[in-house]
ROFI-226711 format. One record per residue (C-alpha): residue in three letters; x, y, z negated. Coordinates in pm, 1 decimal, m for minus. Example, Ala and Ser with C-alpha at 12.3 -4.5 7.8 and 13.67 -1.06 7.14 Angstrom:
! ROFI-226711
residu	X	Y	Z
ALA	1230.0	m450.0	m780.0;
SER	1367.0	m106.0	m714.0;
This chain:
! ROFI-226711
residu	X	Y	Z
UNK	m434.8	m361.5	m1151.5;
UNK	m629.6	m383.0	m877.0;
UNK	m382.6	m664.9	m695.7;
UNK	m170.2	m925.3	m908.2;
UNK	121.0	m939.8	m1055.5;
UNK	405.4	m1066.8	m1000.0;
UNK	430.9	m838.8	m741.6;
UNK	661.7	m553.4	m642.5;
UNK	410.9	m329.1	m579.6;
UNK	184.5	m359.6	m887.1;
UNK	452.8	m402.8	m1076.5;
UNK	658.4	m117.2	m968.5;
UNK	353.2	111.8	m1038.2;
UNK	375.3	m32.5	m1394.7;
UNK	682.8	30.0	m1469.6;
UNK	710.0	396.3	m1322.8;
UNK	435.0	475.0	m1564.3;
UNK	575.9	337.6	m1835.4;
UNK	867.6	524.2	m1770.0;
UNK	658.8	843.7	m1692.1;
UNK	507.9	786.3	m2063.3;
UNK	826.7	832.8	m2207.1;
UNK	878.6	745.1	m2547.6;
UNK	493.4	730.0	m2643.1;
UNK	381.1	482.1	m2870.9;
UNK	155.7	302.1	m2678.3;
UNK	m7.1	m54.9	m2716.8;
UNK	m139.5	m193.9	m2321.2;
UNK	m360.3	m473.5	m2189.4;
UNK	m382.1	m591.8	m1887.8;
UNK	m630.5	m662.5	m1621.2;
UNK	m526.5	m833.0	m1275.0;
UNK	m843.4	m780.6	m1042.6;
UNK	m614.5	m1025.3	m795.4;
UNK	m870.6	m859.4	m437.4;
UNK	m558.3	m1082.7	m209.3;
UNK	m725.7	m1381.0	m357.7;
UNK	m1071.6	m1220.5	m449.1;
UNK	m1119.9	m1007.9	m95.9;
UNK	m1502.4	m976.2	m66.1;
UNK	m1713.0	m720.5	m207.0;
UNK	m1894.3	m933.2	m380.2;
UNK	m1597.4	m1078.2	m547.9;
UNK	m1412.7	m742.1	m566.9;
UNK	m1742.5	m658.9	m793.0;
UNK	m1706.8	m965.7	m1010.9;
UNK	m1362.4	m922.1	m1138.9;
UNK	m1421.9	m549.3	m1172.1;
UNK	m1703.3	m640.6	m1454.2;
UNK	m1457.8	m849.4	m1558.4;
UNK	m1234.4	m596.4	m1612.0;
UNK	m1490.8	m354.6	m1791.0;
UNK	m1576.1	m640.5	m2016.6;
UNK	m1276.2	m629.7	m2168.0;
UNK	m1212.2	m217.1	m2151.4;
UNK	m1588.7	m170.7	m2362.0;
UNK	m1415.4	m467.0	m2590.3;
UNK	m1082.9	m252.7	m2653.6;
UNK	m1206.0	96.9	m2612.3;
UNK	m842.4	221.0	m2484.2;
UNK	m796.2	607.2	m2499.5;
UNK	m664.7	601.6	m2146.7;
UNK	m755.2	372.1	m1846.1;
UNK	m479.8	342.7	m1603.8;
UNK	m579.3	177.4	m1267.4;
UNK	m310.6	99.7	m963.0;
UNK	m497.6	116.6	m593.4;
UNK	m813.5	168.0	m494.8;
UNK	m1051.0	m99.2	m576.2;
UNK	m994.5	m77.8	m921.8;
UNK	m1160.4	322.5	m863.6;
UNK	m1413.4	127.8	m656.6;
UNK	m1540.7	m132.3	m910.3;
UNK	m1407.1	41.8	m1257.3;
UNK	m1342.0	402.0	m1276.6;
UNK	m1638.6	513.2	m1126.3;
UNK	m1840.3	350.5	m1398.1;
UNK	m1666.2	519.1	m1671.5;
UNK	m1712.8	884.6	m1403.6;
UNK	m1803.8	1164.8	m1648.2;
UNK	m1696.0	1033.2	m2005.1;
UNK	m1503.8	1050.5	m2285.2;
UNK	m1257.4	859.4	m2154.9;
UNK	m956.0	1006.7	m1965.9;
UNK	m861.5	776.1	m1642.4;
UNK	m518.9	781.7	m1451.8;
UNK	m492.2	620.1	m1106.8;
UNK	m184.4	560.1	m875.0;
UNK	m162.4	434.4	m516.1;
UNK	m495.5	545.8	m413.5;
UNK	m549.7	591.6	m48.8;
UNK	m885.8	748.0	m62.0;
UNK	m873.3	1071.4	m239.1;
UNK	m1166.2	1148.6	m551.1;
UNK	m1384.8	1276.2	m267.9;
UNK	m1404.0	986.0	m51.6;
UNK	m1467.9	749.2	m344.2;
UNK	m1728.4	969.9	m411.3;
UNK	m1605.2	1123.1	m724.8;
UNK	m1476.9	1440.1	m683.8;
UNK	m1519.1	1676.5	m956.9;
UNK	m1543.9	1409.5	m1234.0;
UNK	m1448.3	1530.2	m1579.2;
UNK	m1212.1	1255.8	m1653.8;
UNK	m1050.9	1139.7	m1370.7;
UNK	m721.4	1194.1	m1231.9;
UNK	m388.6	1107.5	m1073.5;
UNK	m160.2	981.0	m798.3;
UNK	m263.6	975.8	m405.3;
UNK	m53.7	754.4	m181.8;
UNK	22.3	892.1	108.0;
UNK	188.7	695.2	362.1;
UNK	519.2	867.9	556.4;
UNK	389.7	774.1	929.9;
UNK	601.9	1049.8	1120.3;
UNK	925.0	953.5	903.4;
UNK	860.3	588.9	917.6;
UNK	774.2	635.0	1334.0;
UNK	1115.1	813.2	1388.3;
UNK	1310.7	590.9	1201.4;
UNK	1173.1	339.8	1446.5;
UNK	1253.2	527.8	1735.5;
UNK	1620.8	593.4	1599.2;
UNK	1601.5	177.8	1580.1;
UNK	1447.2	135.6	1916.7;
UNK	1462.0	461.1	2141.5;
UNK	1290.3	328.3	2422.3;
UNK	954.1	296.4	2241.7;
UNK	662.1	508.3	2318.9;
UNK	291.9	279.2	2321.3;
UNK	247.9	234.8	1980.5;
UNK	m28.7	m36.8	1879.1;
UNK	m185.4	8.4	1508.7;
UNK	m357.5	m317.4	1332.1;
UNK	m565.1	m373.7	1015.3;
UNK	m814.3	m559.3	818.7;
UNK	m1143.9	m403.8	776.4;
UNK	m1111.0	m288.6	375.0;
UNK	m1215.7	82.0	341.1;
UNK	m941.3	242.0	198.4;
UNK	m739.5	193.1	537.2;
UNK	m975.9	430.4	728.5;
UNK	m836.7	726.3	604.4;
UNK	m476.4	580.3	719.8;
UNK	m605.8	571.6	1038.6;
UNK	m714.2	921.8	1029.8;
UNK	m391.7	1037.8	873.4;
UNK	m189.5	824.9	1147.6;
UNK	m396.6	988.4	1454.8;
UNK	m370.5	1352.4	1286.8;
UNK	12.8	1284.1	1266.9;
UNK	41.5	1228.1	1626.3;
UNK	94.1	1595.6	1729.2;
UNK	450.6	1559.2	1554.5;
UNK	530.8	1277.4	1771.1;
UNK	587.5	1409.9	2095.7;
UNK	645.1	1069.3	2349.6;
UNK	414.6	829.5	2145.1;
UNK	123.1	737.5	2248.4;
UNK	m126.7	496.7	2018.8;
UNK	m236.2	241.7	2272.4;
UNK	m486.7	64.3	2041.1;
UNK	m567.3	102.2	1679.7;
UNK	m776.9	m234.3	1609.3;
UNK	m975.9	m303.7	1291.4;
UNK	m997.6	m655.8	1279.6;
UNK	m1164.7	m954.3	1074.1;
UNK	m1038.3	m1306.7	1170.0;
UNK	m740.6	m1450.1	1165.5;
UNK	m748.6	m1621.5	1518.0;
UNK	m855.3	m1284.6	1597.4;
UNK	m508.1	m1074.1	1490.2;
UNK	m331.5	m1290.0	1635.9;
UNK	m486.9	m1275.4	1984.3;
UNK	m401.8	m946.4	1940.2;
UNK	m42.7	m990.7	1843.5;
UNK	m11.3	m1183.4	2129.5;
UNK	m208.2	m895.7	2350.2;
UNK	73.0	m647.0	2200.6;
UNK	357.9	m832.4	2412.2;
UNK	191.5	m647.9	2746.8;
UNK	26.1	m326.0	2649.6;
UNK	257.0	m208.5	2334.1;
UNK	638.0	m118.7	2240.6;
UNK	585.9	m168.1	1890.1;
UNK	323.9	m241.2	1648.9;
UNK	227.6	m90.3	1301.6;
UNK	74.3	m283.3	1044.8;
UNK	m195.5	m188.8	784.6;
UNK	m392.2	m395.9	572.4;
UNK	m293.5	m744.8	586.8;
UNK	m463.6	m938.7	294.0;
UNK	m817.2	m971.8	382.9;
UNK	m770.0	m1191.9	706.4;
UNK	m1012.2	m1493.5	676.2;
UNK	m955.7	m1805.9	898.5;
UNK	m1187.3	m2094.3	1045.0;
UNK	m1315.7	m2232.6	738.1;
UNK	m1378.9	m1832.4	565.5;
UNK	m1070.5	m1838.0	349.2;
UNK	m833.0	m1552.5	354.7;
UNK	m483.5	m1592.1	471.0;
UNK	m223.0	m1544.9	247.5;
UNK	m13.4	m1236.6	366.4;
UNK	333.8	m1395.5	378.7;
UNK	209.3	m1672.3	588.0;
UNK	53.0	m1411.8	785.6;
UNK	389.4	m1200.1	792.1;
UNK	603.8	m1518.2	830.6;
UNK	379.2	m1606.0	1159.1;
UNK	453.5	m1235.8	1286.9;
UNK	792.9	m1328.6	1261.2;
UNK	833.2	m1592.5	1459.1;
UNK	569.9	m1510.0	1734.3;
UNK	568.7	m1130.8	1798.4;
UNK	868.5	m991.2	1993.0;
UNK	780.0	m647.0	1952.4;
UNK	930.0	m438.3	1666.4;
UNK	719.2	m328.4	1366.8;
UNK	654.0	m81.4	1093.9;
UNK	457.5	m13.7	770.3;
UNK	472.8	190.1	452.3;
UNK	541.0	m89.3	180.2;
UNK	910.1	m224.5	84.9;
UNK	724.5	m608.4	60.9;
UNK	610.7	m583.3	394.2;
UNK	1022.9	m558.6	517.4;
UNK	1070.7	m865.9	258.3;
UNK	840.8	m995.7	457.5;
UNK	964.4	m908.9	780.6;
UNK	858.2	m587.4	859.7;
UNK	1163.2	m438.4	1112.8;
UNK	1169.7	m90.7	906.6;
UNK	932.4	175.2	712.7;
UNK	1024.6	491.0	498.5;
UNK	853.1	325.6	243.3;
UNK	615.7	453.5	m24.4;
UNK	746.2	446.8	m324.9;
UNK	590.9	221.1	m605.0;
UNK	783.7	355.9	m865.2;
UNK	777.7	735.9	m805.6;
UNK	383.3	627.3	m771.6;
UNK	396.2	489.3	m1137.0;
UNK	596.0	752.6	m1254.1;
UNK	408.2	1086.7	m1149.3;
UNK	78.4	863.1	m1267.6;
UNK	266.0	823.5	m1644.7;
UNK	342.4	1186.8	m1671.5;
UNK	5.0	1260.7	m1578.9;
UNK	m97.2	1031.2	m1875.8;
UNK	190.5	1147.1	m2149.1;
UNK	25.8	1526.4	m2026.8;
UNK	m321.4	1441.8	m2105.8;
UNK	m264.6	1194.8	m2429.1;
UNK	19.5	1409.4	m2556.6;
UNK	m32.0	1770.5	m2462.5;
UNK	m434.4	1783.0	m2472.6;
UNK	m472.1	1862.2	m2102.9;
UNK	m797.9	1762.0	m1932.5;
UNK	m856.8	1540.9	m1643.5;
UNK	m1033.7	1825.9	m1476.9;
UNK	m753.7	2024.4	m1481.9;
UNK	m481.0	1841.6	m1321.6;
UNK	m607.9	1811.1	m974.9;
UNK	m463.0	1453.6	m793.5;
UNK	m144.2	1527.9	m585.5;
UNK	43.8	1289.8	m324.9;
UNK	411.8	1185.3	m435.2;
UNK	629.9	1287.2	m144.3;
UNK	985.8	1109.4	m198.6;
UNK	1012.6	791.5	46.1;
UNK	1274.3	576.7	93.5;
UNK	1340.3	409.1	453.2;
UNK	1396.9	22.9	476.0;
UNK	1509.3	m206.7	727.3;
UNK	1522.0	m574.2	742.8;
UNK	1816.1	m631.1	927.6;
UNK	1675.8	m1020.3	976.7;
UNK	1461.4	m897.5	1149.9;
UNK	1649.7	m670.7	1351.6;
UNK	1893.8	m908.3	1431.8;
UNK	1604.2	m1158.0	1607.3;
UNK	1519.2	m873.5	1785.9;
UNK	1846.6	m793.4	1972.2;
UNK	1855.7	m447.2	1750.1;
UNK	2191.4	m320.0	1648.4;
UNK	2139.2	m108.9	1292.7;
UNK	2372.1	179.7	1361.3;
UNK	2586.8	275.9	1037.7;
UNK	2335.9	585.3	987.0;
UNK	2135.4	394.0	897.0;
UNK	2284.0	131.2	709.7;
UNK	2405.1	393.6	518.4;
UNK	2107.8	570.5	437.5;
UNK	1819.0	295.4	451.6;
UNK	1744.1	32.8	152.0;
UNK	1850.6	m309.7	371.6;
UNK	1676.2	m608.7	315.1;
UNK	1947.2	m875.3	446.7;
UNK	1699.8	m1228.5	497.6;
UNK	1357.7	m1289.1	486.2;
UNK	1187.7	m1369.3	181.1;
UNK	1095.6	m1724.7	255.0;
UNK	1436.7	m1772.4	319.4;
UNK	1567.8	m1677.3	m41.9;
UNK	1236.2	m1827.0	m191.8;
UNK	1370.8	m2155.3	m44.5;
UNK	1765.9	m2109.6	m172.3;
């Protein structure tokens, strides 16, 4: 895993590939890289030698990994042998890691829904058009960004305003601030690698939490946390249908003898939208019954039912 568990997202991604593994009789161990709490590349490296430590110490026959850093600082030193690796929620395909056409390697891209998630905004909030974009500086959100600006052309009316790549913490939330004049509405990437006066990183729900109760402008992303969070809406990614296309991949290769090589890696294309209707409610945003109906609605924010 390259994040933590508990955690919806890593977690979900676990249990879709169980699931896609069927009835397999399979043994696991587990690895947490934890890059929230460990964000440098320096420390990114560290647990990920961690992690190999105790892969050459069980010898697995098949290496699952969840999310890019765990290609980053594992898969790519196992590139080319005997053993077969299966990855989910990667944003950067094979080729921008620098591995396509390894031998072994395989699985699940994660493809964000940007003009679904951007229209289920607009059917939220019709009057918005300047759309600001925000991030951390990891490398896997660059191609985002490049999907997000090649998606444009389907948006007729919206126009990105800023798309800032950011380090400090006092620094996003200048920005936040910024967004009340020059944006409608503001989309959030990465959010875990913030770091704040003293260099330590700022724990994404206090970070969400502070969005909350500071920005006025409504927001989107791709991950159902981020509406636990606070997040107004997103047709979310799914975690599960991640973990599940990433298991049949596995029960394919392990059970049916097909190679790595070829089963070329593939997007999952269900997503579900999301709305926090907390959210929507401090907003002044009345949730029509279409999509009440037909979104997955998150009814408080999660420090709220943390604290019942």
């Amino acid at each position: 895993m390259s994040f933590d568990s508990p955690w919806r997202w890593t977690d979900g991604q676990f249990a879709g590939f169980k699931e896609g593994l069927g009835d397999a009789d399979v043994e696991y161990k587990i690895f947490q890289m934890d890059i929230k709490r460990h964000a440098s590349r320096e420390a990114q490296a560290i647990r990920g030698a961690s992690a190999r430590e105790m892969i050459d110490a069980w010898s697995p026959d098949l290496l699952y990994i969840s999310d890019d850093a765990g290609i980053d600082h594992v898969a790519r030193h196992y590139a080319n042998t005997p053993m077969p690796i299966v990855f989910s929620g990667a944003n950067k395909t094979l080729a921008e890691h620098s591995l396509e056409g390894t031998s072994n390697i395989t699985g699940v891209l994660e493809y964000e829904h940007i003009p679904e998630s951007i229209r289920l905004l607009q059917n939220l909030v019709p009057d918005v058009r300047r759309l600001a974009v925000i991030t951390d500086t990891a490398s896997h959100w660059a191609p985002v960004i490049q999907r997000i600006h090649g998606s444009m052309s389907a948006l007729p009316g919206i126009e990105l305003v800023a798309v800032d790549v950011v380090v400090s913490y006092a620094d996003f939330q200048k920005h936040v601030i910024d967004y009340e004049q020059t944006a409608d509405a503001v989309m959030y990437l990465g959010v875990f690698n913030f770091l704040d006066e003293e260099g330590n990183t700022v724990p994404y729900e206090a970070l969400q939490r502070w969005v909350v109760e500071n920005s006025t402008r409504p927001d989107i992303s791709f991950w159902i946390d981020r509406i636990h969070f606070g997040v107004l809406a997103s047709v979310t990614v799914s975690e599960l249908e991640q973990g599940i296309a990433a298991g049949k991949l596995a029960r394919t290769i392990l059970i049916d003898g097909v190679l790595p090589a070829d089963i070329p890696p593939e997007p999952t294309v269900k997503g579900r939208p999301a709305i926090n209707l907390a959210r929507a409610r401090q907003l002044g945003i009345n949730v029509q019954s279409t999509e009440l109906l037909t979104s997955e609605i998150i009814m408080e924010f999660q420090w709220e039912r943390l604290h019942d």
